[in-house]
BALOBA-1460 file (C-alpha; in Angstrom, 3 decimals):
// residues 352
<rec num="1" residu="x" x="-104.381" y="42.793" z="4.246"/>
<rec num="2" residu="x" x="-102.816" y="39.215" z="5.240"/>
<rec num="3" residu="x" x="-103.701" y="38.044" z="1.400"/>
<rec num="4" residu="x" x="-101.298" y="41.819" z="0.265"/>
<rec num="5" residu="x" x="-98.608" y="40.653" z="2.493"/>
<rec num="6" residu="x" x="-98.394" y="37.126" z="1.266"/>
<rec num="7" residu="x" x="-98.063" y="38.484" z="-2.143"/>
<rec num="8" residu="x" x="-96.191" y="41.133" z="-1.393"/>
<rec num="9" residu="x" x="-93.462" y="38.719" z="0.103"/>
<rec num="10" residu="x" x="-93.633" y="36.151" z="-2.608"/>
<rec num="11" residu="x" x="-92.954" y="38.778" z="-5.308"/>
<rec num="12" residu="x" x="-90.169" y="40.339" z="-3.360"/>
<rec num="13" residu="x" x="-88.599" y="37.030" z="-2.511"/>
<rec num="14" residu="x" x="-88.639" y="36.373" z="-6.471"/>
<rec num="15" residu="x" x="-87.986" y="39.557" z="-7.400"/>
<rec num="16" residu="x" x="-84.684" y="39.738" z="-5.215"/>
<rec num="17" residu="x" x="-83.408" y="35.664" z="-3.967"/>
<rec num="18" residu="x" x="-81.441" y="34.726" z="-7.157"/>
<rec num="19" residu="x" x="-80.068" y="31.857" z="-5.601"/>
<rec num="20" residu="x" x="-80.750" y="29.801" z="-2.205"/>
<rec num="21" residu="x" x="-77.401" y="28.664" z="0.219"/>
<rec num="22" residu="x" x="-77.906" y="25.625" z="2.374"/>
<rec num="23" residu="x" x="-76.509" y="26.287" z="5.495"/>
<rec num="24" residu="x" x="-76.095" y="23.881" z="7.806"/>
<rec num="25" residu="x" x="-75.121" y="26.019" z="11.435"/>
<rec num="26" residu="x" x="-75.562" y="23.794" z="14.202"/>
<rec num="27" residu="x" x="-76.050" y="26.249" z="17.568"/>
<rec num="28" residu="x" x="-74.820" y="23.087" z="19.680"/>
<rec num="29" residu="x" x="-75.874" y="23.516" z="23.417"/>
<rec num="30" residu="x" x="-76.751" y="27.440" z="23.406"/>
<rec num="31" residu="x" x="-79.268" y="28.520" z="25.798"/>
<rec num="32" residu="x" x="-81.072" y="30.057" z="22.276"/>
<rec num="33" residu="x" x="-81.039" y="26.723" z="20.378"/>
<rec num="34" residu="x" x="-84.937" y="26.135" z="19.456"/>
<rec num="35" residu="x" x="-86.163" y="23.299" z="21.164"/>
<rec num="36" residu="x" x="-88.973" y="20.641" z="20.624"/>
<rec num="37" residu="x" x="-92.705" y="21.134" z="21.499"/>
<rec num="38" residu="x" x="-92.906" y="20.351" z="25.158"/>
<rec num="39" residu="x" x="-95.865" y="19.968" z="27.338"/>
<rec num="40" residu="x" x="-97.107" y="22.331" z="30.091"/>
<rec num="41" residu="x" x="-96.404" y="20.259" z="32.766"/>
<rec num="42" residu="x" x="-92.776" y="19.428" z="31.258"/>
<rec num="43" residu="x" x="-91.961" y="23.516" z="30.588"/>
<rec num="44" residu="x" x="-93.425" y="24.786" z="34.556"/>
<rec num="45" residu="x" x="-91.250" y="21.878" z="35.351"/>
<rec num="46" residu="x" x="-87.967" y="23.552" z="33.510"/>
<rec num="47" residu="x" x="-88.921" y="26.779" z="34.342"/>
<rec num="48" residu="x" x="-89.010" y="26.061" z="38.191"/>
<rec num="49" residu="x" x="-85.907" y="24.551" z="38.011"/>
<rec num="50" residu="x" x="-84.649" y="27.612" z="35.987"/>
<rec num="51" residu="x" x="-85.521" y="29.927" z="38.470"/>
<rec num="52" residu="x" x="-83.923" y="27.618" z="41.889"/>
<rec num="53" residu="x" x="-80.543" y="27.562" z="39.899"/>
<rec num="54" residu="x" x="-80.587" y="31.052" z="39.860"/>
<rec num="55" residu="x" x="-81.178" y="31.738" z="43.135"/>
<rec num="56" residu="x" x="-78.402" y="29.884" z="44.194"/>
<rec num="57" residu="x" x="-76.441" y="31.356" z="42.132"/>
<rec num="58" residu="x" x="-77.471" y="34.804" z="42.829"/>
<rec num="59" residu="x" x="-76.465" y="33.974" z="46.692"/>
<rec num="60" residu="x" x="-72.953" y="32.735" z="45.435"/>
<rec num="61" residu="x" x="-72.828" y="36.360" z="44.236"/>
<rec num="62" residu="x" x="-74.236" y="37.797" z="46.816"/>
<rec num="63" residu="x" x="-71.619" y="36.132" z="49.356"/>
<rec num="64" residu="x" x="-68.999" y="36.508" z="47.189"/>
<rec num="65" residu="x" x="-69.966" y="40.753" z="46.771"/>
<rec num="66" residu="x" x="-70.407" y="40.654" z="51.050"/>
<rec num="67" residu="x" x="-66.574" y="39.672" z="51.198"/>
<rec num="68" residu="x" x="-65.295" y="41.308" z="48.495"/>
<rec num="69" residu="x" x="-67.122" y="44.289" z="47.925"/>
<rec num="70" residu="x" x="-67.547" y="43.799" z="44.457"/>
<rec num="71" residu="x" x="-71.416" y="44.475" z="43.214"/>
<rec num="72" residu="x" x="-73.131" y="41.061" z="42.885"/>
<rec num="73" residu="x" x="-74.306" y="42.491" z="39.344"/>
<rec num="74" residu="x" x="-70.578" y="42.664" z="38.124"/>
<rec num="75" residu="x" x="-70.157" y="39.380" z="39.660"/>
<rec num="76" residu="x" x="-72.940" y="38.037" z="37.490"/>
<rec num="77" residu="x" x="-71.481" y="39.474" z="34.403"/>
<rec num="78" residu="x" x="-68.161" y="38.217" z="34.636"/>
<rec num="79" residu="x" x="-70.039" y="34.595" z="34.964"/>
<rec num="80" residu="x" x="-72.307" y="35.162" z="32.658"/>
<rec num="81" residu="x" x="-69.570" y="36.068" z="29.627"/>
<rec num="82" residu="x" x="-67.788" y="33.058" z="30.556"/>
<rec num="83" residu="x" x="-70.739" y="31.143" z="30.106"/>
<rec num="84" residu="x" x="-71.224" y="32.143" z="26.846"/>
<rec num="85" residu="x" x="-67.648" y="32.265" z="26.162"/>
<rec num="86" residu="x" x="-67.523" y="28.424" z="27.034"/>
<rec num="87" residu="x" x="-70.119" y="27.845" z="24.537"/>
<rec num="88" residu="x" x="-68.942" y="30.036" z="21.815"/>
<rec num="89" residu="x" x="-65.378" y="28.449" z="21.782"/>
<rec num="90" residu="x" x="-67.256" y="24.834" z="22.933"/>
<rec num="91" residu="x" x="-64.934" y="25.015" z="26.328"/>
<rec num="92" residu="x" x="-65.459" y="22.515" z="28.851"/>
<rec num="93" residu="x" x="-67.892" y="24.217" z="30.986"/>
<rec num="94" residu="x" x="-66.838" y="24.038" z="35.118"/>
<rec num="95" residu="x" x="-68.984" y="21.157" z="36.807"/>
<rec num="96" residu="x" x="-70.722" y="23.299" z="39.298"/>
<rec num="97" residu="x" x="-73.350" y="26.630" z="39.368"/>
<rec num="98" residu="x" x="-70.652" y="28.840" z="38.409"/>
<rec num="99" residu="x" x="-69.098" y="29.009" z="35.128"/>
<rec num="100" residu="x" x="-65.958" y="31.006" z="35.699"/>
<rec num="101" residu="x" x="-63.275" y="29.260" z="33.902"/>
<rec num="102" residu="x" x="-59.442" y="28.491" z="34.894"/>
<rec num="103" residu="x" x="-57.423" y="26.522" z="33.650"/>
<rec num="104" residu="x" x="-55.097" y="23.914" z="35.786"/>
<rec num="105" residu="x" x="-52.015" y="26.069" z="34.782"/>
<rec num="106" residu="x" x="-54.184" y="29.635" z="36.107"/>
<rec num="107" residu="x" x="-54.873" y="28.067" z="39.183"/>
<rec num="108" residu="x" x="-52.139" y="26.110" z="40.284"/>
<rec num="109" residu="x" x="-49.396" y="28.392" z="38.903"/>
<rec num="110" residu="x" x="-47.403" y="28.156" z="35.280"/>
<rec num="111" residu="x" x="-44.138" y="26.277" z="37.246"/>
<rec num="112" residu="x" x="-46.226" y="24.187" z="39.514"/>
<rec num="113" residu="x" x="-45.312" y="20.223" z="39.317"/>
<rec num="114" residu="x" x="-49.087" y="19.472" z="41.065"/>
<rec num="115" residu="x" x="-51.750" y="20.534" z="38.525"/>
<rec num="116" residu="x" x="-54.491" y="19.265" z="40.924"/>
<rec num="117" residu="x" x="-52.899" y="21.806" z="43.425"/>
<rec num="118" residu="x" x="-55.621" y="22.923" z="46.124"/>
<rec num="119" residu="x" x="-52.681" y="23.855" z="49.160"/>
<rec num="120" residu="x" x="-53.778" y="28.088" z="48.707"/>
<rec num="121" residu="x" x="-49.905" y="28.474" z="50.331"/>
<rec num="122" residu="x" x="-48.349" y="26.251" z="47.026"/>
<rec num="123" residu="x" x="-50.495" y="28.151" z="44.704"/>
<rec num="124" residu="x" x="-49.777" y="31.278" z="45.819"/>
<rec num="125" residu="x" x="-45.294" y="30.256" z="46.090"/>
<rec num="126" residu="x" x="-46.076" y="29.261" z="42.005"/>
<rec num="127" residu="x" x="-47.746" y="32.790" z="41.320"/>
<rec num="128" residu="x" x="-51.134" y="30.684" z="40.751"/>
<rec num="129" residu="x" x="-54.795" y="32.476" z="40.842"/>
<rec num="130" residu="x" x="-56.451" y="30.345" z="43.199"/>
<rec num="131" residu="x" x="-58.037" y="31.099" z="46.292"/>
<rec num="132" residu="x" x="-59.776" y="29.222" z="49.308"/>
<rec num="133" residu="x" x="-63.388" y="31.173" z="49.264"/>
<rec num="134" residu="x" x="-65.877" y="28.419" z="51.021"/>
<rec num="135" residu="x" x="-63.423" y="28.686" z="53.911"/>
<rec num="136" residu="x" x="-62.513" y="24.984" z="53.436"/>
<rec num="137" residu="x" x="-58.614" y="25.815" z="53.562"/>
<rec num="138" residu="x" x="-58.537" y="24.515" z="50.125"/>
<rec num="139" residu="x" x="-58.421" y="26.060" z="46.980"/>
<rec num="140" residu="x" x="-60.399" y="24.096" z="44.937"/>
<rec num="141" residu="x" x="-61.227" y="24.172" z="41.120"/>
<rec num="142" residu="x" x="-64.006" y="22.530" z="41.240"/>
<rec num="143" residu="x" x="-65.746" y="24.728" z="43.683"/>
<rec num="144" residu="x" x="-67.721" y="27.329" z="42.477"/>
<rec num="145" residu="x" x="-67.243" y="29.867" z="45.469"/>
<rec num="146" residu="x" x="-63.554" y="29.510" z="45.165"/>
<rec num="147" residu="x" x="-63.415" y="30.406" z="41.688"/>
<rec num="148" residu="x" x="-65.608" y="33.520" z="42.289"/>
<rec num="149" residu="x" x="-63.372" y="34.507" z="45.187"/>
<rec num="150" residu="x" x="-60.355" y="34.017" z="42.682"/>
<rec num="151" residu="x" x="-61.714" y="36.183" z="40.059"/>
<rec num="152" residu="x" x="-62.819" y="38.889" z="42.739"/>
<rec num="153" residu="x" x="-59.395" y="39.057" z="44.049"/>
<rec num="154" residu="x" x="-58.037" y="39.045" z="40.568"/>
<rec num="155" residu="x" x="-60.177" y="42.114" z="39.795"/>
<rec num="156" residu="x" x="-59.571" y="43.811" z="43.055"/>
<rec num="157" residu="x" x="-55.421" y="44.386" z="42.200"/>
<rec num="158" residu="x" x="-56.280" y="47.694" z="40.442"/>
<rec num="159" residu="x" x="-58.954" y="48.707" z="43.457"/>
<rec num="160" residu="x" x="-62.283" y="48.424" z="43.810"/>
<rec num="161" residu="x" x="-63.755" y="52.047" z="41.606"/>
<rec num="162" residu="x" x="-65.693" y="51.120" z="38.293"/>
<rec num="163" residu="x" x="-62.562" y="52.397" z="36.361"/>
<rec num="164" residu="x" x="-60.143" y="50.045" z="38.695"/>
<rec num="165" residu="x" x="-62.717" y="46.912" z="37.927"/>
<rec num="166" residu="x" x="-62.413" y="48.034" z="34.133"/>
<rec num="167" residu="x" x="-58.596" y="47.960" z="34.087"/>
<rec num="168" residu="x" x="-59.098" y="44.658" z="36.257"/>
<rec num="169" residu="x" x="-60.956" y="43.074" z="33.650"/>
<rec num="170" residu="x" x="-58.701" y="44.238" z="30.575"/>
<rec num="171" residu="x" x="-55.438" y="43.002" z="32.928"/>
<rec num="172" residu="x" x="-57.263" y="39.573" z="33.131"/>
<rec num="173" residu="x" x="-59.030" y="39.326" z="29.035"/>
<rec num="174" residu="x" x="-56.411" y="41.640" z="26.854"/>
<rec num="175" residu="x" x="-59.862" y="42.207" z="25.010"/>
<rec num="176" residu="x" x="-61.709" y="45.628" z="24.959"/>
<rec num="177" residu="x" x="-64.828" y="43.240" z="23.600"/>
<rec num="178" residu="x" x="-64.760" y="41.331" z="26.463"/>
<rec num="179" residu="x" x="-64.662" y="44.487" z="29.310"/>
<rec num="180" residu="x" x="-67.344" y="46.027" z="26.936"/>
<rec num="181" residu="x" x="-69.136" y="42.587" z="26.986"/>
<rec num="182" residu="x" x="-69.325" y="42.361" z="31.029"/>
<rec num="183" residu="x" x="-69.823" y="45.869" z="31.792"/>
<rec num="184" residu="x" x="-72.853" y="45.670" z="29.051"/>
<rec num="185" residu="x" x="-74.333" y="42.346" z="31.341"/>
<rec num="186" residu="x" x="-73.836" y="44.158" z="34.576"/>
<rec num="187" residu="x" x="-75.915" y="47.175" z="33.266"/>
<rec num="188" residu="x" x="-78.730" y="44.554" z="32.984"/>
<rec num="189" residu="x" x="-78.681" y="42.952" z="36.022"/>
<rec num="190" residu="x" x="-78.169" y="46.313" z="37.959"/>
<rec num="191" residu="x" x="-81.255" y="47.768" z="35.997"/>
<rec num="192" residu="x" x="-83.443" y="44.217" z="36.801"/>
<rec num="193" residu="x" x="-81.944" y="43.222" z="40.156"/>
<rec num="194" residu="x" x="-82.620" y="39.963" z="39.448"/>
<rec num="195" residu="x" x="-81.024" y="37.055" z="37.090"/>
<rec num="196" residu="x" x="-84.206" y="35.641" z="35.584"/>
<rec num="197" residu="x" x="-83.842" y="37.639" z="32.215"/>
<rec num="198" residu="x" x="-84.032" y="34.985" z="29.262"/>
<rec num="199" residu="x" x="-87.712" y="35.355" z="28.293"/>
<rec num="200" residu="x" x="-88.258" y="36.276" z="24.697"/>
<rec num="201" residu="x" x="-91.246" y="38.048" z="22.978"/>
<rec num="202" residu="x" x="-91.895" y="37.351" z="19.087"/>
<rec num="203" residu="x" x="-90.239" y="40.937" z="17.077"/>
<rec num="204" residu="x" x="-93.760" y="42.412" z="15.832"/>
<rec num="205" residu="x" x="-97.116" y="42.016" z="17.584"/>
<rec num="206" residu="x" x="-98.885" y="39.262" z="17.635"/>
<rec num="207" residu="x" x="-102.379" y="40.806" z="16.449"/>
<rec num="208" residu="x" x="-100.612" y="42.411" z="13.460"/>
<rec num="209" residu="x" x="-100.881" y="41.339" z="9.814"/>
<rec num="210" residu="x" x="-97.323" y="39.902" z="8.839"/>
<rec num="211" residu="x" x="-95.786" y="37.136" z="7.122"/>
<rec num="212" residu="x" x="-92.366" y="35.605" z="7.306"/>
<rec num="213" residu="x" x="-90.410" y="32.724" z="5.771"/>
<rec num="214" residu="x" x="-86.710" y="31.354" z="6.540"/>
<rec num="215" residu="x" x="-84.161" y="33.656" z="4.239"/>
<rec num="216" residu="x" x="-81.424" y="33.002" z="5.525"/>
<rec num="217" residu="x" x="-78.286" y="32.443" z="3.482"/>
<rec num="218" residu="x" x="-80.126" y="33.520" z="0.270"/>
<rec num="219" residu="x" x="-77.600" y="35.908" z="-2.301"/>
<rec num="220" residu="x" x="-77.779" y="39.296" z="-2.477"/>
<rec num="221" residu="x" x="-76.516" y="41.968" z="-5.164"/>
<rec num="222" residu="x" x="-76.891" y="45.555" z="-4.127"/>
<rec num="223" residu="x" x="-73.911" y="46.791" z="-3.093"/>
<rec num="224" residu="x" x="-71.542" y="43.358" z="-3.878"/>
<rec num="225" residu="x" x="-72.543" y="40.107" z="-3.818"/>
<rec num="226" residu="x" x="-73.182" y="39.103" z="0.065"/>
<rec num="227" residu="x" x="-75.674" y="37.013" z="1.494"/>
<rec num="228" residu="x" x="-78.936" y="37.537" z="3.265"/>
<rec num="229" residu="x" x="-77.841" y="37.488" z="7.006"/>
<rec num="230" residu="x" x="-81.537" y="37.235" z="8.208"/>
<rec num="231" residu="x" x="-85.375" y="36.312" z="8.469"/>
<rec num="232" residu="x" x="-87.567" y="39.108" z="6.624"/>
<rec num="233" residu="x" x="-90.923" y="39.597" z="8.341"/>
<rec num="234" residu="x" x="-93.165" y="41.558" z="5.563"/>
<rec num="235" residu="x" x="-96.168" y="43.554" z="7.533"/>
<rec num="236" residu="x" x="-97.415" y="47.543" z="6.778"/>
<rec num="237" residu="x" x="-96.016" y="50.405" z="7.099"/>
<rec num="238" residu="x" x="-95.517" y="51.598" z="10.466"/>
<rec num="239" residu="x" x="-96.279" y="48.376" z="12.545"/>
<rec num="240" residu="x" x="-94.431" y="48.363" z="15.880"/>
<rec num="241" residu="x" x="-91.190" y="46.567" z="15.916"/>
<rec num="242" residu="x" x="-90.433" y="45.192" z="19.457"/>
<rec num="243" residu="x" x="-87.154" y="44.256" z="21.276"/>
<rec num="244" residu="x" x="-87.143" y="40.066" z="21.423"/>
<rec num="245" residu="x" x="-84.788" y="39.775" z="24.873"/>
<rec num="246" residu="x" x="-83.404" y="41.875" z="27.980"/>
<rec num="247" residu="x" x="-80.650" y="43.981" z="26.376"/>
<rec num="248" residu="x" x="-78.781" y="46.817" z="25.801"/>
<rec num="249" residu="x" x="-78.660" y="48.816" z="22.710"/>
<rec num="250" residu="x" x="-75.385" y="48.836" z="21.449"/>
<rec num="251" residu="x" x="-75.787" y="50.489" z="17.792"/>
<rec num="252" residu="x" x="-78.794" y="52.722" z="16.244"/>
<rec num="253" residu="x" x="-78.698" y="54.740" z="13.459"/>
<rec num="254" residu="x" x="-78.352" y="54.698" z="9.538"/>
<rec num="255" residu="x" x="-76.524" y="52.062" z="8.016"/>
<rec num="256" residu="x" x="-76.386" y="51.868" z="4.175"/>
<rec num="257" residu="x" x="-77.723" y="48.127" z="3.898"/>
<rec num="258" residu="x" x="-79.966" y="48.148" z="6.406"/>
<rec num="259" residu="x" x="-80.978" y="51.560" z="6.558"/>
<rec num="260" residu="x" x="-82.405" y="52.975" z="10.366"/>
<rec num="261" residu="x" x="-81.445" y="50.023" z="12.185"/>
<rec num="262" residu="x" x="-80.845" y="49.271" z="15.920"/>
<rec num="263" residu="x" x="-78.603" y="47.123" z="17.498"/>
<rec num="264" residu="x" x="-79.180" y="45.285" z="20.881"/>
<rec num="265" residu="x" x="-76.460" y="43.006" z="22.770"/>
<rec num="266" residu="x" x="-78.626" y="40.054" z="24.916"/>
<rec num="267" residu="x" x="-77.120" y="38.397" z="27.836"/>
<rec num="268" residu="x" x="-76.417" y="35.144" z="26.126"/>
<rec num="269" residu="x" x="-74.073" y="37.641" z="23.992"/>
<rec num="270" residu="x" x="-76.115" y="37.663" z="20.805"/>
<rec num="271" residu="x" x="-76.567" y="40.944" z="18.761"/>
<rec num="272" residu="x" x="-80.185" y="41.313" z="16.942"/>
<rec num="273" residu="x" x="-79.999" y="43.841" z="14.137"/>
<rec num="274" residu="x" x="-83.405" y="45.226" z="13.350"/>
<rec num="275" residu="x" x="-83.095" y="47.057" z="10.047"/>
<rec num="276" residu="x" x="-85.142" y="49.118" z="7.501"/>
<rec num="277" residu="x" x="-86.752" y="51.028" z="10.171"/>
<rec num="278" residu="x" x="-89.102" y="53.733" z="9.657"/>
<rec num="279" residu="x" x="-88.344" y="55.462" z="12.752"/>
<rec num="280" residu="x" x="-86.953" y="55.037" z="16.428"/>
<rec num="281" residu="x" x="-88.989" y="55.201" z="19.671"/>
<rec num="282" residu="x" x="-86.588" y="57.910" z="21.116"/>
<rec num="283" residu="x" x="-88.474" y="58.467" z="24.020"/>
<rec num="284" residu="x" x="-87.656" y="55.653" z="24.956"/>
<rec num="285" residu="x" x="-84.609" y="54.152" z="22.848"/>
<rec num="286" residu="x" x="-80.956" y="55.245" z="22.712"/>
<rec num="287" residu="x" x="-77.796" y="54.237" z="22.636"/>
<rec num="288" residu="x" x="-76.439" y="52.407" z="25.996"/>
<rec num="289" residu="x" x="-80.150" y="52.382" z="27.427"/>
<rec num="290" residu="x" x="-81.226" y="49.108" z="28.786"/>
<rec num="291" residu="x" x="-84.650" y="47.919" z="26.778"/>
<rec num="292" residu="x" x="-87.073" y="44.503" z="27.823"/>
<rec num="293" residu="x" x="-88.809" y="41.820" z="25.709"/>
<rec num="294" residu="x" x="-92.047" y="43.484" z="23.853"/>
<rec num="295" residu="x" x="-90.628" y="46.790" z="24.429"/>
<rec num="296" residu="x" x="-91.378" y="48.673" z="21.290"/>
<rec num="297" residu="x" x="-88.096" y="49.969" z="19.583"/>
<rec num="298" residu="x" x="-89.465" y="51.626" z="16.519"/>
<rec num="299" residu="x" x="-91.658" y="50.729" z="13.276"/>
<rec num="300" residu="x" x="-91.592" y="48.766" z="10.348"/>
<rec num="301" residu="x" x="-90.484" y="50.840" z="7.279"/>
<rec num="302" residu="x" x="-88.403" y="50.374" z="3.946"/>
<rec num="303" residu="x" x="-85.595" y="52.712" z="4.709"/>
<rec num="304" residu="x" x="-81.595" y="52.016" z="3.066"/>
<rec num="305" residu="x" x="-79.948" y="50.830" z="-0.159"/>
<rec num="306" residu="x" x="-78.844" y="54.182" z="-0.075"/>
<rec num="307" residu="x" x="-77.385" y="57.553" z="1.355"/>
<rec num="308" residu="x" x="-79.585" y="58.929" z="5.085"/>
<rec num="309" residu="x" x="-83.251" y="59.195" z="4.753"/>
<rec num="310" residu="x" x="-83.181" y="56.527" z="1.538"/>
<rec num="311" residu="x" x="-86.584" y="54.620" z="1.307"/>
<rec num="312" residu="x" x="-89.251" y="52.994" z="-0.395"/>
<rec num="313" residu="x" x="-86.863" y="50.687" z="-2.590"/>
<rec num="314" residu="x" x="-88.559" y="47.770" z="-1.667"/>
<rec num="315" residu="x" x="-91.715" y="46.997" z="0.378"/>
<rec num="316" residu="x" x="-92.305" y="47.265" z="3.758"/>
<rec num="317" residu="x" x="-90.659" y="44.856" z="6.296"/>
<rec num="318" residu="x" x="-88.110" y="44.214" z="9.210"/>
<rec num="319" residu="x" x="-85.080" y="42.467" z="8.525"/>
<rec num="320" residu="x" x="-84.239" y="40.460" z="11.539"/>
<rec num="321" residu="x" x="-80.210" y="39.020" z="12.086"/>
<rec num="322" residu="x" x="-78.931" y="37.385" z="14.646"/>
<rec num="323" residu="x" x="-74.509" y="37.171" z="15.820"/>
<rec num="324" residu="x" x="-73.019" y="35.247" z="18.081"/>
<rec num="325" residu="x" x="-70.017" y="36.621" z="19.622"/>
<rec num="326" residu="x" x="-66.841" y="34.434" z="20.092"/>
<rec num="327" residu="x" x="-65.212" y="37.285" z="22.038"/>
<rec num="328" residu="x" x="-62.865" y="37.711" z="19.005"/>
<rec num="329" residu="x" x="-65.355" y="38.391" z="16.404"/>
<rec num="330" residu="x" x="-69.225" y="38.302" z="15.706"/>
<rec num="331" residu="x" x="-70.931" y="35.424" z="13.149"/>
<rec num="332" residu="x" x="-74.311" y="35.190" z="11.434"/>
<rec num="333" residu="x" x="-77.045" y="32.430" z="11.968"/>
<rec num="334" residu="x" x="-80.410" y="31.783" z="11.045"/>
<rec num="335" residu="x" x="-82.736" y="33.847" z="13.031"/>
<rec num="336" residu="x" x="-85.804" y="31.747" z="11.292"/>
<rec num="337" residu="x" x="-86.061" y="28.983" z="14.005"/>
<rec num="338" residu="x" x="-86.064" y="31.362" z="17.195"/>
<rec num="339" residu="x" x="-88.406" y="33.515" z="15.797"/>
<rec num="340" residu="x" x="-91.166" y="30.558" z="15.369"/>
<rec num="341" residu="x" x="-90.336" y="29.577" z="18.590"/>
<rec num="342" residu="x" x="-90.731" y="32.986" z="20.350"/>
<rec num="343" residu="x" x="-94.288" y="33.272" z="18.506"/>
<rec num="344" residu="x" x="-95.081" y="29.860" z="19.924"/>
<rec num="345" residu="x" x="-94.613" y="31.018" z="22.732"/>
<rec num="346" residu="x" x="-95.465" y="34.135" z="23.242"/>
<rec num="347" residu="x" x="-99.149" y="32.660" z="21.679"/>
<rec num="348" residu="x" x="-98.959" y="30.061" z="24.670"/>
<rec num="349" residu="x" x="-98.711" y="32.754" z="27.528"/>
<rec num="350" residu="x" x="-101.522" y="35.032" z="26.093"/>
<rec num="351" residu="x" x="-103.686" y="31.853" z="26.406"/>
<rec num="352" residu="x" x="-102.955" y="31.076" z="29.908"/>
């Protein structure tokens, strides 16, 4: 079966890559850029630190929600699009836990002379959006509970309903993708209860038969020129196709190109297209419903390059993409290194 698949591929990748792009996409500091082999002791190491920054982060929210009333979850989603906001647009990220951004001219107030103002009175006499929430009497920049507090109170002008928090957040972004963005991150954290969601699980079982190279940025013909915005794995017919993060799924349906293909928004704001799907796993996959790592999603297939219910053009195999989201508009970039390294280790936990 593994020796079919190999061939499989390297006819298809023959058959159909007339030409190979060099890309070079550099994912700077994202918190999905592959990283170098590490040892155990080096990873537990990471990961315990991981897990104490976000417990004291989740208590930020959760003193932050006890003042303000505002769910800890929304909290967390408002901080967590900024985050990936700041890396997106490569903003100077706030020193601190938090990464709410303001800018001196926000906080202090467009006339203000002082644009290290922390007096809360002198902000608030220059119409500026920064609050004293440590209870320091100062409303500092810097601090990552007074920037919460000053996004809270921000969001609270409209009230404090799910449909006043929407209009809150549109008043404060002017962007329908960034409300959509946040409320999508707060259905997450709401579903979890918990902010320790950034594991990954390789797209297709380990124990199956498949076979995948880096394709990304090869040209394609049907439909227009274009190119190949993706990694295809090649494995039979019908092999489970698993969600790779915590998300939501944002899309899933028929597309032309990709034929049955689902959709899922992450909370570093990355979409991952799965695509020539044989089927959905509607019992447990829809639109807006929250899905986990190794959840399966549906099943390999060779559906599209055509009108609904188009298939067996080519052979059988996901097509994996992956977009990063600027808050303006989403971009394509090479899937091929993640996926190696959320095999590696996904094959490192099943041996502990």
């Amino acid at each position: 079966m593994a020796a079919s698949l190999t061939r499989n591929f390297s006819m298809w990748m023959c058959s159909t890559l007339l030409a190979t792009a060099v890309w070079n996409f550099d994912p700077g500091s994202s918190a999905h850029a592959a990283a170098p082999p590490a040892t155990n002791t080096a990873k537990n190491k990471a990961g315990a630190n991981m897990k104490a920054v976000f417990a004291e982060r989740k208590d930020l929210f959760d003193k932050t929600s006890a003042l303000t009333g505002i769910p800890w979850y929304y909290l967390a989603a408002v901080d967590q699009y900024e985050r990936t906001i700041n890396l997106a647009k490569k903003r100077p990220a706030p020193d601190g836990t938090v990464a709410i951004y303001f800018t001196d001219l926000q906080w202090g107030g467009m006339l203000n002379p002082d644009h290290e103002d922390r007096n809360p009175q002198s902000i608030i006499l220059f119409g500026g959006m920064g609050k004293d929430g440590s209870g320091d009497n100062l409303a500092d920049r810097s601090n990552d509970l007074d920037r919460l507090h000053a996004m809270a109170t921000f969001l609270l002008k409209r009230g404090s309903s799910d449909e006043d928090l929407r209009i809150g957040l549109w008043d404060y972004y002017q962007n329908s993708r960034s409300v959509q963005r946040i409320q999508q991150f707060a259905r997450i954290y709401a579903k979890f209860d918990t902010l320790d969601l950034h594991e990954h699980y390789f797209v297709i079982p380990l124990s199956s038969d498949y076979a995948y190279r880096s394709t990304w940025g090869a040209s394609r013909g049907w439909g227009g020129y274009r190119i190949h915005e993706g990694t295809d794995l090649f494995a039979g017919y019908g092999v489970p196709v698993r969600s790779a993060t915590y998300g939501i799924v944002e899309v899933m349906g028929w597309n032309p190109y990709g034929g049955w293909r689902i959709g899922i928004r992450d909370l570093n704001n990355v979409y991952h297209y799965f695509a020539h799907l044989s089927g959905f796993n509607k019992k447990e996959v829809k639109e807006g419903e929250v899905v986990k790592p190794g959840q399966v999603i549906g099943w390999v297939g060779s559906s599209g390059y055509g009108k609904p219910g188009t298939s067996g053009k080519f052979p059988p195999h996901l097509h994996y993409g992956l977009y990063r989201d600027n808050g303006l508009t989403d971009w394509s970039f090479d899937p091929y290194p993640y996926l190696r390294k959320w095999e590696r280790e996904e094959r490192l936990r099943r041996k502990k």
